[in-house]
NUBA-947545 format. One record per residue (C-alpha): residue in three letters; x, y, z. Coordinates in steps of 0.02 Angstrom, whole numbers, plus 50000, padded with zeros to 5 digits. Example, Ala and Ser with C-alpha at 12.3 -4.5 7.8 and 13.67 -1.06 7.14 Angstrom:
2
+-------+-------+-------+-------+
| kemar |  east | north |    up |
+-------+-------+-------+-------+
|   ALA | 50615 | 49775 | 50390 |
|   SER | 50684 | 49947 | 50357 |
+-------+-------+-------+-------+
This chain:
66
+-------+-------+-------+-------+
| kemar |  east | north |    up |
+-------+-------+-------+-------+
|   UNK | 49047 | 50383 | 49738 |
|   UNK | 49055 | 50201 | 49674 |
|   UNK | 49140 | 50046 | 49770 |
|   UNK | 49327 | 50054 | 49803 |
|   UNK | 49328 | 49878 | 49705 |
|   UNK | 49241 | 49927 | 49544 |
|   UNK | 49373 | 50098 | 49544 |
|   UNK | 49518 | 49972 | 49565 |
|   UNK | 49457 | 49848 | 49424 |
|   UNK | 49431 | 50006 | 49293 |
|   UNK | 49622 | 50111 | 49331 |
|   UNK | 49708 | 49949 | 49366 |
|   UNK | 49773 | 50038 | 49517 |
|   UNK | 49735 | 50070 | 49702 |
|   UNK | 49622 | 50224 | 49720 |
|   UNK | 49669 | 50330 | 49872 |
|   UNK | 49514 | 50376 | 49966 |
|   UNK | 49573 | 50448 | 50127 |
|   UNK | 49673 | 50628 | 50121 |
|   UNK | 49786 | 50556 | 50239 |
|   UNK | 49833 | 50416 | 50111 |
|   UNK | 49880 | 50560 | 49982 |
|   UNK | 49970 | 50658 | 50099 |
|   UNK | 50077 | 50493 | 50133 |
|   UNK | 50096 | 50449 | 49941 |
|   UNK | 50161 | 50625 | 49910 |
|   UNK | 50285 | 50681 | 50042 |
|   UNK | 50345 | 50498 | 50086 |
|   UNK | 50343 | 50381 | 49913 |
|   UNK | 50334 | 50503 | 49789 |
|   UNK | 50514 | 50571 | 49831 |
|   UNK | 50582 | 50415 | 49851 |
|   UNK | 50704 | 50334 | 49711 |
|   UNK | 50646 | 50141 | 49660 |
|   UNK | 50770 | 50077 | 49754 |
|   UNK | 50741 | 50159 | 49907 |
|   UNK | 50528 | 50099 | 49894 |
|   UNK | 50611 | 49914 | 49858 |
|   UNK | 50683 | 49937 | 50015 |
|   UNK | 50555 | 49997 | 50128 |
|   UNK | 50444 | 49858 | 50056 |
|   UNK | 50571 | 49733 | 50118 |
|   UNK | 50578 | 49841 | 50298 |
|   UNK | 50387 | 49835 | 50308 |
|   UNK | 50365 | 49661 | 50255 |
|   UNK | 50483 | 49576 | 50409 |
|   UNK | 50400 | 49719 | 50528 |
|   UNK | 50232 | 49625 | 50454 |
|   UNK | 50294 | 49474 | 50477 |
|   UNK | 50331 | 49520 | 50643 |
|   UNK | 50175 | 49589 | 50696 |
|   UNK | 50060 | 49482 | 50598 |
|   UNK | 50145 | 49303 | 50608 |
|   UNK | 49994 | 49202 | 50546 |
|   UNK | 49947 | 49322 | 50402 |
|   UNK | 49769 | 49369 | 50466 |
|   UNK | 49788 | 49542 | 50417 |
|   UNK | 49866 | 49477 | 50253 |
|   UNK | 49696 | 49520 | 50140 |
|   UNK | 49691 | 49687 | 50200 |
|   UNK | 49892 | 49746 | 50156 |
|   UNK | 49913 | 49625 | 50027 |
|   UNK | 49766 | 49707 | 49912 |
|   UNK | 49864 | 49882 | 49915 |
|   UNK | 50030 | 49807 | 49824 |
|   UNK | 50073 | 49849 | 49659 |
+-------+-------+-------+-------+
């Protein structure tokens, strides 16, 4: 299996390695409308904010946004 990075450069989007990621895509994101994944990015970014107030976790969650 190659590096996460060089998988990412070729699709042009995140590669899900663990079958917990997949499980989340398809029974949590995949049912929701646009609108409702607009607003759970907003939720998640002020619980981010939150929990991370001087961004040192910000290279790690900001390379999995679209």
């Amino acid at each position: 299996m190659g590096d996460q990075d060089d998988v990412e450069a070729n699709s042009g989007a995140p590669e899900c390695w663990m079958p917990s990621c997949e499980a989340v895509r398809r029974h949590v994101l995949d049912v929701l409308t646009d609108e409702q994944v607009d607003q759970l990015r907003e939720i998640t970014d002020a619980m981010l904010r939150r929990l991370d107030p001087d961004e040192t976790l910000g290279p790690v969650y900001r390379r999995h946004d679209t």
